[in-house]
C-alpha angles and dihedrals in degrees: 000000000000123000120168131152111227133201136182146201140193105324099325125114129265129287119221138206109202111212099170127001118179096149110061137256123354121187128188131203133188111249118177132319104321099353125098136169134240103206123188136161091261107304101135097085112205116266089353100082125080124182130200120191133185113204085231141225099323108135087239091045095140092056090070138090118215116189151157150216122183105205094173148338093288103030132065129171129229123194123183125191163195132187084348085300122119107248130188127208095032102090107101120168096333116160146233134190121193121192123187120198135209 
């Protein structure tokens, strides 16, 4: 299990707080506009990991997309935002939630 609030500014990566970490390291790196990577040593087992993410506490926060693509057991993909248009400095406190299972 893996549950960490993440924000971002400008076009760092983003920060996370960790709440709960049982499955190891988990780095993240800026991309492009709106896109950013969660990168492992191979933790998200094919077929065996779900995600789950929440776009956070900004005060438009239903105005923002939160999404994922994992691409392999060490990379996924995280995609936030507006209108359908990548946007940078917006995420505040959203969420994810990683699960890997056996």
């Amino acid at each position: 299990v893996y549950r960490a609030l993440l924000s971002q500014s400008g076009t760092d990566a983003p920060a996370p707080t960790a709440l709960e970490n049982t499955v190891g390291a988990i780095s993240y790196a800026y991309i492009n506009d709106g896109a950013y990577q969660a990168t492992s040593a191979g933790l998200f087992t094919a077929n065996k990991t779900f995600i789950q993410l929440t776009a956070g506490a900004n005060p438009l926060n239903g105005a923002y997309v939160f999404s994922y693509n994992i691409v392999d057991t060490n990379t996924i993909e995280l995609y936030f935002t507006a209108a359908g248009m990548p946007v940078n400095d917006k995420m505040t406190l959203a969420s994810i939630e990683i699960l890997i299972y056996p």
